[in-house]
Every structure is written in structure tokens, then in C-alpha cells.
TORFIKOL-546612 format. One record per residue: residue number from 1; residue in three letters; x, y, z of N, C-alpha, C in turn. Coordinates in pm, 1 decimal. Last residue first. Layout:
# TORFIKOL-546612
{num:NUM residuo:ala nx:X ny:Y nz:Z cax:X cay:Y caz:Z cx:X cy:Y cz:Z}
...
This chain:
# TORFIKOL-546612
{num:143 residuo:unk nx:396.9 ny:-3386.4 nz:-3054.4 cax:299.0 cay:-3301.6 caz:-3023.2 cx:159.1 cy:-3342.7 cz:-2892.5}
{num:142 residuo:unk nx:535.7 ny:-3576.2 nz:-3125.8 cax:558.5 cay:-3559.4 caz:-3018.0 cx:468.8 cy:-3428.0 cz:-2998.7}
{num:141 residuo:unk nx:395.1 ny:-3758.6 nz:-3358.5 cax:408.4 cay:-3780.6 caz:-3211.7 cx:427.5 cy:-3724.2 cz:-3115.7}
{num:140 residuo:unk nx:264.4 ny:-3417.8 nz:-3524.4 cax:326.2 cay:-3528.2 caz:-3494.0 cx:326.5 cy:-3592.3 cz:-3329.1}
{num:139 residuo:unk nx:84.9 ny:-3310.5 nz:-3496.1 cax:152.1 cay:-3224.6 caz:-3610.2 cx:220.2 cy:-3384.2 cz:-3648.1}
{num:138 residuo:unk nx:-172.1 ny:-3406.8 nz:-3274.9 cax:-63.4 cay:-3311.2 caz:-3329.3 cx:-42.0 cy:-3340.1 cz:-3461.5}
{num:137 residuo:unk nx:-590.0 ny:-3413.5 nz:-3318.0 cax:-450.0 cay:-3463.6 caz:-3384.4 cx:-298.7 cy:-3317.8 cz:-3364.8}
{num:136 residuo:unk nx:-865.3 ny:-3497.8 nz:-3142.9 cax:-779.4 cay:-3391.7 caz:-3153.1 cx:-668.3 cy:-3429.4 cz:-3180.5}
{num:135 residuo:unk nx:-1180.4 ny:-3542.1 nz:-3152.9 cax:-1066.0 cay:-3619.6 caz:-3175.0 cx:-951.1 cy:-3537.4 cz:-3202.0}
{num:134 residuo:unk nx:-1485.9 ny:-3508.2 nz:-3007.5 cax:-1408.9 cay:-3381.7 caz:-3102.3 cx:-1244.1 cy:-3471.2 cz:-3069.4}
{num:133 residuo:unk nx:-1828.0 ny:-3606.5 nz:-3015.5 cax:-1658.7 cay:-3608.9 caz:-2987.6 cx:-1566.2 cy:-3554.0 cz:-3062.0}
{num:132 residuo:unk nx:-2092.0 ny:-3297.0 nz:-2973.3 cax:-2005.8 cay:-3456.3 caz:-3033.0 cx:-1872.8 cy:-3496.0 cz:-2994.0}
{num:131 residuo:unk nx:-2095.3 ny:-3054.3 nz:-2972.8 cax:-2222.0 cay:-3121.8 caz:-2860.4 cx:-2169.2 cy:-3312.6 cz:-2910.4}
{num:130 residuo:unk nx:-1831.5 ny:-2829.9 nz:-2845.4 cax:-1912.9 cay:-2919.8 caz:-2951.7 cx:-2005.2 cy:-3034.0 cz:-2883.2}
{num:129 residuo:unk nx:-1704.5 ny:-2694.2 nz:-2634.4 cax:-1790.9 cay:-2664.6 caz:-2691.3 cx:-1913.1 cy:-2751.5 cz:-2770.0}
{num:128 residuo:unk nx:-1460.4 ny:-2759.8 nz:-2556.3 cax:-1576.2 cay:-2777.1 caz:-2458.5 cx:-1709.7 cy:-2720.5 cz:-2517.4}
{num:127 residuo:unk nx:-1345.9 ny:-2816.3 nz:-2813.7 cax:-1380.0 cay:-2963.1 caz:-2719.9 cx:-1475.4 cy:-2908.7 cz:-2621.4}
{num:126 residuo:unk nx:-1361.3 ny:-2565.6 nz:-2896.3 cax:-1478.0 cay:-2663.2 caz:-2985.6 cx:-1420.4 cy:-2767.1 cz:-2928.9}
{num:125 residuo:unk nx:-1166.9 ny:-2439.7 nz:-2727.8 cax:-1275.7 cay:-2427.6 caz:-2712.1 cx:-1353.4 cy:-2484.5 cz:-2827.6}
{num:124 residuo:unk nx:-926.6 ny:-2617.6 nz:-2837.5 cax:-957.9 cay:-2610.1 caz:-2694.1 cx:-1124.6 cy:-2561.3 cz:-2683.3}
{num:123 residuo:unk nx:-914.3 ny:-2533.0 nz:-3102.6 cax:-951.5 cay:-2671.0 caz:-3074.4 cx:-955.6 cy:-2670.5 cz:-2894.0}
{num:122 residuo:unk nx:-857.1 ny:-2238.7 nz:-3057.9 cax:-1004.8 cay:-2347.8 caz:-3155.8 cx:-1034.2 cy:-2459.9 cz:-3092.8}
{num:121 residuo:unk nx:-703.0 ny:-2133.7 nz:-2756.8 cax:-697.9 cay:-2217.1 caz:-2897.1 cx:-838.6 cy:-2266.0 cz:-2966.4}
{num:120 residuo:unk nx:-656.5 ny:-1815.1 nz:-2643.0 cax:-708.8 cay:-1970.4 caz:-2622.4 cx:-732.5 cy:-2015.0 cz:-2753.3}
{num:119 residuo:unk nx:-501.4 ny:-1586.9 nz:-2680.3 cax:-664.6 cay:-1615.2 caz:-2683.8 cx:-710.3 cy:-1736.4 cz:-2639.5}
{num:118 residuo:unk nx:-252.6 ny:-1633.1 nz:-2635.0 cax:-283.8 cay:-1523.7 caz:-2588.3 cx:-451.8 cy:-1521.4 cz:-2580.6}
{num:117 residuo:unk nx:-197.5 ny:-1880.0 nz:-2751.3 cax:-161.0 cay:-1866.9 caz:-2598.1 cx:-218.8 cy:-1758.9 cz:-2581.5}
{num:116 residuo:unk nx:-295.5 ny:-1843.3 nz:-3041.7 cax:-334.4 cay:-1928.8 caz:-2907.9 cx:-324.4 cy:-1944.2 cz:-2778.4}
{num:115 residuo:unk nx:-116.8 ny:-1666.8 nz:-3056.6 cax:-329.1 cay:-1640.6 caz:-3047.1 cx:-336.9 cy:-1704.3 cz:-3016.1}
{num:114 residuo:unk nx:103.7 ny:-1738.4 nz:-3137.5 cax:107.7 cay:-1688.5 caz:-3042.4 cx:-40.4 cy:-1646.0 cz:-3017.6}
{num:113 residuo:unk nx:-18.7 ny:-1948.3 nz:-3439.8 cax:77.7 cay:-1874.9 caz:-3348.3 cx:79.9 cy:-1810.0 cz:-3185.6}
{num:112 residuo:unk nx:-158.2 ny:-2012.2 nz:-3600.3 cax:-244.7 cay:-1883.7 caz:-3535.6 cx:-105.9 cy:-1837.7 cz:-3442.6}
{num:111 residuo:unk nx:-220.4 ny:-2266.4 nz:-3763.3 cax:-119.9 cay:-2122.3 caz:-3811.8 cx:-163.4 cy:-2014.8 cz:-3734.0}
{num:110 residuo:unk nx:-297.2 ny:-2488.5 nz:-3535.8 cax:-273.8 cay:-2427.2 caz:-3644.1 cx:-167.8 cy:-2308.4 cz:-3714.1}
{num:109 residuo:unk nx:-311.8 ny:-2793.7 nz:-3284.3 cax:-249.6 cay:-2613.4 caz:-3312.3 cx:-258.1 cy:-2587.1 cz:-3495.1}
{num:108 residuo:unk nx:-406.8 ny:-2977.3 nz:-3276.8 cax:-457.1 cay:-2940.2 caz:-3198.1 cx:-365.1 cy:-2781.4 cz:-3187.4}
{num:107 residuo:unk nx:-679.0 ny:-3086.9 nz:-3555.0 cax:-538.8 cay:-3067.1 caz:-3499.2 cx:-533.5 cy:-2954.5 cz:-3398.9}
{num:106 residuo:unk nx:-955.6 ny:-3261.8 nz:-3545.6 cax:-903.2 cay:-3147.9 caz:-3574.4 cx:-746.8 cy:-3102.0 cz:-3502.5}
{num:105 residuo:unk nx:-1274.8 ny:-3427.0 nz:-3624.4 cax:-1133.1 cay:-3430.0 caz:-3616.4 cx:-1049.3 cy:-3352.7 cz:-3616.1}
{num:104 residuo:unk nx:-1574.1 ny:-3475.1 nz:-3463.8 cax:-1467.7 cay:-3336.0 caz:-3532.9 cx:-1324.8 cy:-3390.2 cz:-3504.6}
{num:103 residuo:unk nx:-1922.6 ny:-3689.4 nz:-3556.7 cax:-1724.0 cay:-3669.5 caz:-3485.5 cx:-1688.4 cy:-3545.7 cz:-3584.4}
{num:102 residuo:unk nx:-2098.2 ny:-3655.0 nz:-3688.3 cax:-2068.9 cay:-3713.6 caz:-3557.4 cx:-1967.0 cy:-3684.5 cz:-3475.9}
{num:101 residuo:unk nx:-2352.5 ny:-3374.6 nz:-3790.8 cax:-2201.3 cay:-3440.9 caz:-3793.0 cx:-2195.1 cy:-3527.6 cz:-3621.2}
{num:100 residuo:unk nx:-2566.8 ny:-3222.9 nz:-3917.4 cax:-2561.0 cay:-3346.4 caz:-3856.7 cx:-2421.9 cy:-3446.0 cz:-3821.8}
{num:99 residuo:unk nx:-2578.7 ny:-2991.2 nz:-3962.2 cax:-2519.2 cay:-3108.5 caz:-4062.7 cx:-2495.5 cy:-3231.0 cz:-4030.2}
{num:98 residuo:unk nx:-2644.5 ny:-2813.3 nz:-3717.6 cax:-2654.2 cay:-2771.7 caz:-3831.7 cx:-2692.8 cy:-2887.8 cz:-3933.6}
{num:97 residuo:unk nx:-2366.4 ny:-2878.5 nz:-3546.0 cax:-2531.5 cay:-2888.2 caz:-3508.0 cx:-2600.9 cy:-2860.7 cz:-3618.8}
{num:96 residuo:unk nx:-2141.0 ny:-2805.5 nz:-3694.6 cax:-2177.1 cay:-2986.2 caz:-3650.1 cx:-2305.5 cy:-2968.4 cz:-3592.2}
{num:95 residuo:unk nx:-2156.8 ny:-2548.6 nz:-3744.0 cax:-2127.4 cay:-2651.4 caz:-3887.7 cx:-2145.2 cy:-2808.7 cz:-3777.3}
{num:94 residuo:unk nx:-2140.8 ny:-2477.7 nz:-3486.3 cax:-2231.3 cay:-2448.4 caz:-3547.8 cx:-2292.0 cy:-2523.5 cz:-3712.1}
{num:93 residuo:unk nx:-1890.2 ny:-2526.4 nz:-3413.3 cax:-1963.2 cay:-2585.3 caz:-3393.9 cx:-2123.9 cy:-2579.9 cz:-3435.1}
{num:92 residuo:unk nx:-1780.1 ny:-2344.6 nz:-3659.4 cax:-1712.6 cay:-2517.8 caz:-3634.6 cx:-1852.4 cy:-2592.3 cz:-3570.1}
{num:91 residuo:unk nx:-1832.2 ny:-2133.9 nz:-3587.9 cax:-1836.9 cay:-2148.7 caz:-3683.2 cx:-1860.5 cy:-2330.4 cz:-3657.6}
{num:90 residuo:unk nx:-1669.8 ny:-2083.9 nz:-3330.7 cax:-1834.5 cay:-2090.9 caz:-3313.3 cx:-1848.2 cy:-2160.9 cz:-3481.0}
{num:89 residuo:unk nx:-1409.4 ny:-2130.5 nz:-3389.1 cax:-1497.9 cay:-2226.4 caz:-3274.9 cx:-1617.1 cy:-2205.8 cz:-3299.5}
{num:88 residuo:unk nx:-1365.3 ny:-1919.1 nz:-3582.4 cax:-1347.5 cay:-2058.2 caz:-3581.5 cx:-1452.1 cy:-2112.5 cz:-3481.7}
{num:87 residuo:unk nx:-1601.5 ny:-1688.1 nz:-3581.9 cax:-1583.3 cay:-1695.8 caz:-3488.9 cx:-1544.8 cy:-1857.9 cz:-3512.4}
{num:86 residuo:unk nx:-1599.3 ny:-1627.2 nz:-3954.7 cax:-1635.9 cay:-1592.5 caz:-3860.3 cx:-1572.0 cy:-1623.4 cz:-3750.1}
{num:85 residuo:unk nx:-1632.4 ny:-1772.2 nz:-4285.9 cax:-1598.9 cay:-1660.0 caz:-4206.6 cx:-1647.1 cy:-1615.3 cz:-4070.5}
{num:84 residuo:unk nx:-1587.9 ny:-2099.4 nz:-4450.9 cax:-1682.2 cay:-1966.1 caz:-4410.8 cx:-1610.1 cy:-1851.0 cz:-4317.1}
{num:83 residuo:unk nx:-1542.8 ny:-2302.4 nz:-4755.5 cax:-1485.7 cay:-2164.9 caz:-4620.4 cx:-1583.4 cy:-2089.9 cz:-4591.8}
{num:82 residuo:unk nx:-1601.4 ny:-2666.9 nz:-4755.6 cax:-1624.1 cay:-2503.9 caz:-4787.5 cx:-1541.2 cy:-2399.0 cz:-4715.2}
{num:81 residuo:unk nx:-1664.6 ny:-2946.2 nz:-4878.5 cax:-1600.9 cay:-2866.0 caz:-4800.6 cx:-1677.4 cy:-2756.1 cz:-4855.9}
{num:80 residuo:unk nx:-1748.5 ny:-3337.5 nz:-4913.5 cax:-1741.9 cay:-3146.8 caz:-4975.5 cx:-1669.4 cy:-3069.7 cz:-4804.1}
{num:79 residuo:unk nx:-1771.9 ny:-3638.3 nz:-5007.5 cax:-1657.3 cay:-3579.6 caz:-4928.3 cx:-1692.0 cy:-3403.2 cz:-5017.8}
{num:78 residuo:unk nx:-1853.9 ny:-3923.2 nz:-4984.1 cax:-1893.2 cay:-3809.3 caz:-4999.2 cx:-1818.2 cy:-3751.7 cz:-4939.1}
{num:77 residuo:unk nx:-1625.0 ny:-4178.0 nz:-5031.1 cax:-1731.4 cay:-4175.3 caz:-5123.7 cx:-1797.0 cy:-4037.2 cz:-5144.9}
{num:76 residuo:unk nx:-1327.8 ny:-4217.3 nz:-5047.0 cax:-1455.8 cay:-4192.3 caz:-4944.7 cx:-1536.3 cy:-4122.4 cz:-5026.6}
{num:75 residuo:unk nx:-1099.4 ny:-4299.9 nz:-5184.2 cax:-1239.0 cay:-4367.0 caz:-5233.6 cx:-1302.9 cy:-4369.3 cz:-5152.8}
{num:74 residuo:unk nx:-849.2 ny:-4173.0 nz:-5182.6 cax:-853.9 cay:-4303.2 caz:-5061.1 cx:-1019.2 cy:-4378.2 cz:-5113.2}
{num:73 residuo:unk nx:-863.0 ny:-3923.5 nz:-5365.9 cax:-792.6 cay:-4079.4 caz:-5403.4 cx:-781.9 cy:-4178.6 cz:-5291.5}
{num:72 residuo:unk nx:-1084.2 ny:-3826.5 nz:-5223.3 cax:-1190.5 cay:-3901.3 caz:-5379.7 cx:-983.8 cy:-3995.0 cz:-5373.0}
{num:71 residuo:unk nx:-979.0 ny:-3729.7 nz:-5008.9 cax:-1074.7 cay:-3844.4 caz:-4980.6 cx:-1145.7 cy:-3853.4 cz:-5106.1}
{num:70 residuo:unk nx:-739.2 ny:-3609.6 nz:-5119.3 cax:-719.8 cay:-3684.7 caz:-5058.2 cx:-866.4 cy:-3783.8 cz:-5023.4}
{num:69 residuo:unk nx:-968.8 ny:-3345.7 nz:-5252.2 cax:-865.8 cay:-3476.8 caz:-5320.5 cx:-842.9 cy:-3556.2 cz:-5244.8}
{num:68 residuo:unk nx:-1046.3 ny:-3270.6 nz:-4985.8 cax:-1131.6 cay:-3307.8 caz:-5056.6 cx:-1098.6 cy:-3443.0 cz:-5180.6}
{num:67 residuo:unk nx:-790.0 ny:-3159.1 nz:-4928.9 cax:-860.1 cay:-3213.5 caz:-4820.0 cx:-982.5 cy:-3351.2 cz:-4881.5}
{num:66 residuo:unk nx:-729.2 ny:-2988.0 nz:-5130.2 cax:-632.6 cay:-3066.9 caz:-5104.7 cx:-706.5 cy:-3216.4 cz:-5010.4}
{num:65 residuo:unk nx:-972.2 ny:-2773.1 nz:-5086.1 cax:-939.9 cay:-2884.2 caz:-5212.4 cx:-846.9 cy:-3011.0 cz:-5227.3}
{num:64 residuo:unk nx:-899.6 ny:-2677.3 nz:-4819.3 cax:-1028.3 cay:-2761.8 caz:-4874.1 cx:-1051.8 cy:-2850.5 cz:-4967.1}
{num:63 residuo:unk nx:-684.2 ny:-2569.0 nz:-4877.6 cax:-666.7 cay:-2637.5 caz:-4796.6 cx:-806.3 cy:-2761.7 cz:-4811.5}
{num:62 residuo:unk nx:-772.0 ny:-2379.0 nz:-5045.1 cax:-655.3 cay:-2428.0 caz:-5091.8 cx:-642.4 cy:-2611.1 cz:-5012.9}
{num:61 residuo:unk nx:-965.4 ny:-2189.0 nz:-4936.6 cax:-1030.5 cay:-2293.1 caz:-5052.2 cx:-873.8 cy:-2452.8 cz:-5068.9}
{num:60 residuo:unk nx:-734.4 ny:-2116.7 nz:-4744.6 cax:-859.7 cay:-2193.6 caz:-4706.3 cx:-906.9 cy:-2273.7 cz:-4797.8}
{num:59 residuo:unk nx:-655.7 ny:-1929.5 nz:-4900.7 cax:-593.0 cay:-2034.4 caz:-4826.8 cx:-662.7 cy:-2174.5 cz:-4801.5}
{num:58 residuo:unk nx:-858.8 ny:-1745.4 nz:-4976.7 cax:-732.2 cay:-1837.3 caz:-5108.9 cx:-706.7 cy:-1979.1 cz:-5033.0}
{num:57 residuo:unk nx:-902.7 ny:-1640.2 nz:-4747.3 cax:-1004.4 cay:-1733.1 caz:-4850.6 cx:-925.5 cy:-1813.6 cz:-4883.8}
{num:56 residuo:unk nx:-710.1 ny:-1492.7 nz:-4720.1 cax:-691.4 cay:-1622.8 caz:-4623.4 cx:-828.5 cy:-1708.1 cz:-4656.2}
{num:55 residuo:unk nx:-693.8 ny:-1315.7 nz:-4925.0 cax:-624.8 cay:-1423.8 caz:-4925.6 cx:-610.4 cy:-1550.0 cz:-4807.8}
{num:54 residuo:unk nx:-926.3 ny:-1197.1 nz:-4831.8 cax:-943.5 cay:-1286.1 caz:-4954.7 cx:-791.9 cy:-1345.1 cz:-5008.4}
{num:53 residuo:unk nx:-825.5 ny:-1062.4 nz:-4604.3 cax:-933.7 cay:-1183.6 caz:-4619.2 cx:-964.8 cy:-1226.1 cz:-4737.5}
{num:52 residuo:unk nx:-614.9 ny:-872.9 nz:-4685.0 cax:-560.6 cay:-985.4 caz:-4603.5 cx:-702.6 cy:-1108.2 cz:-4638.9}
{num:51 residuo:unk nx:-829.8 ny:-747.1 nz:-4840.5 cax:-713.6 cay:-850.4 caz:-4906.8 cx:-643.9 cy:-900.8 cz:-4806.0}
{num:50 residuo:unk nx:-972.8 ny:-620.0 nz:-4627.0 cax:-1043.2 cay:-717.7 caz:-4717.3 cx:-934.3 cy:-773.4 cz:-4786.7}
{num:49 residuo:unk nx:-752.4 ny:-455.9 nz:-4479.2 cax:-830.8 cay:-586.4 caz:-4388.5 cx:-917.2 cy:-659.9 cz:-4544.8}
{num:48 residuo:unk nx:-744.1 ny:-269.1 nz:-4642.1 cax:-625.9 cay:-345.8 caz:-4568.7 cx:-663.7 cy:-505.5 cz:-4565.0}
{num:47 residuo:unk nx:-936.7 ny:-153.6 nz:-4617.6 cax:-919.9 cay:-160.9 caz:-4752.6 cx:-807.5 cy:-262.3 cz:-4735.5}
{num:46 residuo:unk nx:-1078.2 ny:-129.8 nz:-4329.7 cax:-1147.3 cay:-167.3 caz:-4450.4 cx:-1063.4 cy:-221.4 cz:-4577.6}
{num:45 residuo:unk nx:-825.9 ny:-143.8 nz:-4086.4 cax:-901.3 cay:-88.4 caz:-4221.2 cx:-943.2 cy:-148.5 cz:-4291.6}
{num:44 residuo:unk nx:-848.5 ny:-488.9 nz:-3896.6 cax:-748.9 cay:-360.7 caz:-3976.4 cx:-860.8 cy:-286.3 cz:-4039.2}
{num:43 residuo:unk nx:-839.9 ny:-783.1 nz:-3721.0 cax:-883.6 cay:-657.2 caz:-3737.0 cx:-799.2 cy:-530.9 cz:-3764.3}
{num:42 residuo:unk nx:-997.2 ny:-984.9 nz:-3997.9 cax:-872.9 cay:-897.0 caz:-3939.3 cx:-956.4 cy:-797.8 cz:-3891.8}
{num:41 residuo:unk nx:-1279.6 ny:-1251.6 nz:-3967.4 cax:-1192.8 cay:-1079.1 caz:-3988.5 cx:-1055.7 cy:-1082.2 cz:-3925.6}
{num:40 residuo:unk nx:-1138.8 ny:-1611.6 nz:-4020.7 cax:-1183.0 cay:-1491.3 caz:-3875.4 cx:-1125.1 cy:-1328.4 cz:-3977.6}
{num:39 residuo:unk nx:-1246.6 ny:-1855.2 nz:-4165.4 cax:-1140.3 cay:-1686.7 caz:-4137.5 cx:-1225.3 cy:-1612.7 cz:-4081.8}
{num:38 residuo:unk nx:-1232.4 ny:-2193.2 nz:-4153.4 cax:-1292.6 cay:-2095.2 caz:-4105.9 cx:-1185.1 cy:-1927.2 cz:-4116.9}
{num:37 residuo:unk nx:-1294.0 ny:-2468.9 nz:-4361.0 cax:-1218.9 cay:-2361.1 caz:-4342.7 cx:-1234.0 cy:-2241.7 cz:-4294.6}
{num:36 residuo:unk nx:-1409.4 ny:-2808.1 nz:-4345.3 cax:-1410.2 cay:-2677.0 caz:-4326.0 cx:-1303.7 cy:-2544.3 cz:-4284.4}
{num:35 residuo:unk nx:-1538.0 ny:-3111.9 nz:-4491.1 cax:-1404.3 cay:-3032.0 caz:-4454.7 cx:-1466.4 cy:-2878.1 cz:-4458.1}
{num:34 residuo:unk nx:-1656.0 ny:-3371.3 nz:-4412.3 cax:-1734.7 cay:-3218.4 caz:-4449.8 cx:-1571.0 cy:-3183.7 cz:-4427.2}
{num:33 residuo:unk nx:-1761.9 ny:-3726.2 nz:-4547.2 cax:-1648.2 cay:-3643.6 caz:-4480.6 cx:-1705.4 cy:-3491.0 cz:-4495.0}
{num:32 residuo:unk nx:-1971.3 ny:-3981.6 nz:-4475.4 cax:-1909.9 cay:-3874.2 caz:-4500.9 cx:-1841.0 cy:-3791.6 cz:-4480.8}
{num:31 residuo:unk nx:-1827.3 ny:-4355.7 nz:-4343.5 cax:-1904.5 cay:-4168.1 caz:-4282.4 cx:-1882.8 cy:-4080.1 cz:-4417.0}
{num:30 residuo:unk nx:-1732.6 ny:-4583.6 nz:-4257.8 cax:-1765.5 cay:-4513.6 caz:-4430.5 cx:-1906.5 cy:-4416.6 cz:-4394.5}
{num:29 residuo:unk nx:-1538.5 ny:-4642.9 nz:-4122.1 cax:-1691.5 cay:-4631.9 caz:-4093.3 cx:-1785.9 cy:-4583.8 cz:-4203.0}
{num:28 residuo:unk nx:-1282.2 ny:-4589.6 nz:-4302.5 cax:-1346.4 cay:-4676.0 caz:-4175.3 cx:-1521.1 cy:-4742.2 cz:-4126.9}
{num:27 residuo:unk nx:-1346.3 ny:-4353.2 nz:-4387.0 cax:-1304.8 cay:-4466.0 caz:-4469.3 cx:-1365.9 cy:-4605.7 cz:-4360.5}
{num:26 residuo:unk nx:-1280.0 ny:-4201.6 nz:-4183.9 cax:-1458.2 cay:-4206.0 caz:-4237.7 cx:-1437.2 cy:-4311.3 cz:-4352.8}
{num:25 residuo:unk nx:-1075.8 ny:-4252.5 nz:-4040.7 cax:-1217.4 cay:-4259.2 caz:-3971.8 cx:-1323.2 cy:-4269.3 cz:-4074.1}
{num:24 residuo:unk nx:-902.8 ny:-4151.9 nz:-4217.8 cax:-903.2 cay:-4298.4 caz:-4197.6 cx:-1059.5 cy:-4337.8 cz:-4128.5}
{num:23 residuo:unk nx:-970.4 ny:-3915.2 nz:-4286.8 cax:-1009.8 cay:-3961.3 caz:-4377.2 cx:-953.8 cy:-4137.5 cz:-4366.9}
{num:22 residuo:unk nx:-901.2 ny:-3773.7 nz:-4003.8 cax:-1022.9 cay:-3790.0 caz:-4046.4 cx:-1051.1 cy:-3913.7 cz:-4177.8}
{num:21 residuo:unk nx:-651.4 ny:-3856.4 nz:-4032.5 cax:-725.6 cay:-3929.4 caz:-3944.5 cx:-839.3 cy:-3904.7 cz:-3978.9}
{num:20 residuo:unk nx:-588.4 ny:-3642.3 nz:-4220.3 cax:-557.0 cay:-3771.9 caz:-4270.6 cx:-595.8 cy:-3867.4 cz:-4158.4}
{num:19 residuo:unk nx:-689.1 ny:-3411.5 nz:-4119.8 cax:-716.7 cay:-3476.8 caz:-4214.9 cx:-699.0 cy:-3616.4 cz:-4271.7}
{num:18 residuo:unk nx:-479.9 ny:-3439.9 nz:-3879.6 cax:-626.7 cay:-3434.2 caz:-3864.5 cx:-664.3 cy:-3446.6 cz:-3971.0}
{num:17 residuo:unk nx:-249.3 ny:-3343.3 nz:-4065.7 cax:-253.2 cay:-3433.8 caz:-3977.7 cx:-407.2 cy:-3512.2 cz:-3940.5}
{num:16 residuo:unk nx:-287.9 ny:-3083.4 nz:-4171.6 cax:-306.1 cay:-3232.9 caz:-4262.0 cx:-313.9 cy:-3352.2 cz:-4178.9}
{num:15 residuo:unk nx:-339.6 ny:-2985.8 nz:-3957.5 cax:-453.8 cay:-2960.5 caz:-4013.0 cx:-401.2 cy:-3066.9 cz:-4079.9}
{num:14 residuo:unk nx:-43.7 ny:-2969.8 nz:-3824.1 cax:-119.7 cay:-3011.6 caz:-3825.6 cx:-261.8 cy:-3020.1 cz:-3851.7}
{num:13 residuo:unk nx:6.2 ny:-2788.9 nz:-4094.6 cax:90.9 cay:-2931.8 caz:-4110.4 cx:-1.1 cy:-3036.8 cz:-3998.9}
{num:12 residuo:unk nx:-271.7 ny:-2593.6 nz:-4294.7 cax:-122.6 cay:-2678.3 caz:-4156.1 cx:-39.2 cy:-2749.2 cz:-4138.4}
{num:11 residuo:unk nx:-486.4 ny:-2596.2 nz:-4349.0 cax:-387.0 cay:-2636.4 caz:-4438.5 cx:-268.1 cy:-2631.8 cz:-4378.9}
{num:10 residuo:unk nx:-715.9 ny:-2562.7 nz:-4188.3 cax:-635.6 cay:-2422.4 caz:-4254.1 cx:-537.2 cy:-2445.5 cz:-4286.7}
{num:9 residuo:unk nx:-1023.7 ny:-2717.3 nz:-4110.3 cax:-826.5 cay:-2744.1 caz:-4192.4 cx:-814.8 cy:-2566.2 cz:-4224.0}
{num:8 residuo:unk nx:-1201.2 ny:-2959.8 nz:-3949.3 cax:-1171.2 cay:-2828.6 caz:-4006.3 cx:-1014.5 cy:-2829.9 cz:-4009.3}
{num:7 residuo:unk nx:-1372.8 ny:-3213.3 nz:-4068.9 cax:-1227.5 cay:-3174.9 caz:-4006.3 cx:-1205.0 cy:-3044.8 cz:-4078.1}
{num:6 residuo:unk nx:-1622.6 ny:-3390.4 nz:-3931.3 cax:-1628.6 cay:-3310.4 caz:-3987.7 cx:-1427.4 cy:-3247.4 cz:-3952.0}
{num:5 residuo:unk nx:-1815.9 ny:-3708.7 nz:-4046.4 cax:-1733.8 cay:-3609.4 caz:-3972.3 cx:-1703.6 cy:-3514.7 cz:-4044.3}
{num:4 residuo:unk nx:-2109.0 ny:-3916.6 nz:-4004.2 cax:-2046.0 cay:-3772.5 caz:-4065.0 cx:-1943.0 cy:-3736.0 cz:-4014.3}
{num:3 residuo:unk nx:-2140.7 ny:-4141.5 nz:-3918.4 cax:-2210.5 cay:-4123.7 caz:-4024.9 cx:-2165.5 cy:-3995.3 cz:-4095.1}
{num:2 residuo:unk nx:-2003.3 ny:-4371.3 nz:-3639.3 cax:-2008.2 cay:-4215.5 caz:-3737.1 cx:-2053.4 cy:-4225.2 cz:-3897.4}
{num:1 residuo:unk nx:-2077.8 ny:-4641.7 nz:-3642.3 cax:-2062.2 cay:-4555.0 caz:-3527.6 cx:-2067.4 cy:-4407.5 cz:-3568.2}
């Protein structure tokens, strides 16, 4: 049924969440896995704003590698990641038209905090966005 998924992570609690469904799904269906880490600019000064973003690189690679381990010790066979930079949602969906992905597994709050209520959430706009099924994980049950 899925040949690719794809679970974007910013290393969350729910981002592990969605990871660890992702990596039942593609175990499952023995899909490849893509893990992705998206950073959005700050917006600050030049000199400000580039070390806030190369530590939310840091983060990101952090979250990718963790993401990546977990599907070589469950034995999903292809499993890469990456971080890119830009517009999460657009990024995201742009990484599933692109890579041929079937399914987006993805938790349904991150580390964005109060941006979500004030902007609208990732995972709200890459469900009406993404041209695939987009499987959306809390933190926990009662999420």
C-alpha cells in the first residue's frame, strides 16, 4: 500500500511519537522511510538570526539521526533524512511531490508553541495541503 513515507521531526515528544508510527508503517509495508527537518528563518538581524539557525540545524540533524537510528535498530531497510530550510508546510509538501512519497506521518503539535495558535499549525496546513494521506500523531492518548 505505501512504498515511501515521509515523517517530518523536530525531535519533540510529539515528533517521536509520529516517528515511531512512521517506523511501524514502513516496517509494515516495508516502505522506505525519508525523515525531514524543516527551519524556518528567524526573523532577527543577520548576525543574531544565523546562530539562532545553525542551532536549530543542530536540532534538526539531531532529530534526524535519532529518527534514522530507530529505523536501522527496528531493520527498515531504507531509511535517510535531511534538514532543509524554509516554509515547514511548503517544504514538507514539496519533499512528497518531489520523492515520490506515499504517506506523511507527523505529530500534530511541535516545539512552535503559541505559532500555532497564532499562525496555524504545519500539520494543519500539510493535511490540506499534501497531495497524499497525511496520518497525524499526539504526544499521547490524550492529545
Amino acid at each position: 500500500m505505501y512504498d515511501s513515507i515521509l515523517v517530518p521531526t523536530d525531535g519533540s515528544d510529539t515528533a517521536q511519537a509520529a516517528v515511531e508510527h512512521a517506523l511501524d508503517h514502513a516496517k509494515r509495508y516495508n516502505a522506505a522511510l525519508h525523515t525531514l527537518s524543516v527551519v524556518e528563518k528567524p526573523p532577527m538581524d543577520e548576525a543574531a538570526g544565523q546562530k539562532v539557525l545553525e542551532s536549530l540545524e543542530k536540532t534538526g540533524e539531531r532529530a534526524i539521526q535519532d529518527a534514522v537510528d530507530a529505523a536501522e535498530a527496528t531493520n527498515i531497510g531504507a531509511a535517510e533524512g535531511g534538514v532543509a530550510t524554509g516554509s515547514p508546510y511548503q517544504v514538507i509538501v514539496k519533499h512528497v511531490e518531489t520523492n515520490g512519497i506515499d504517506l506523511v506521518v507527523m505529530g500534530t503539535h511541535g516545539r512552535s508553541g503559541l505559532d500555532r495558535y497564532l499562525l496555524g499549525s504545519v500539520t494543519e496546513k500539510a493535511v490540506r495541503s499534501a497531495p497524499v494521506p497525511v496520518l497525524t500523531v499526539g504526544a499521547d492518548p490524550g492529545d
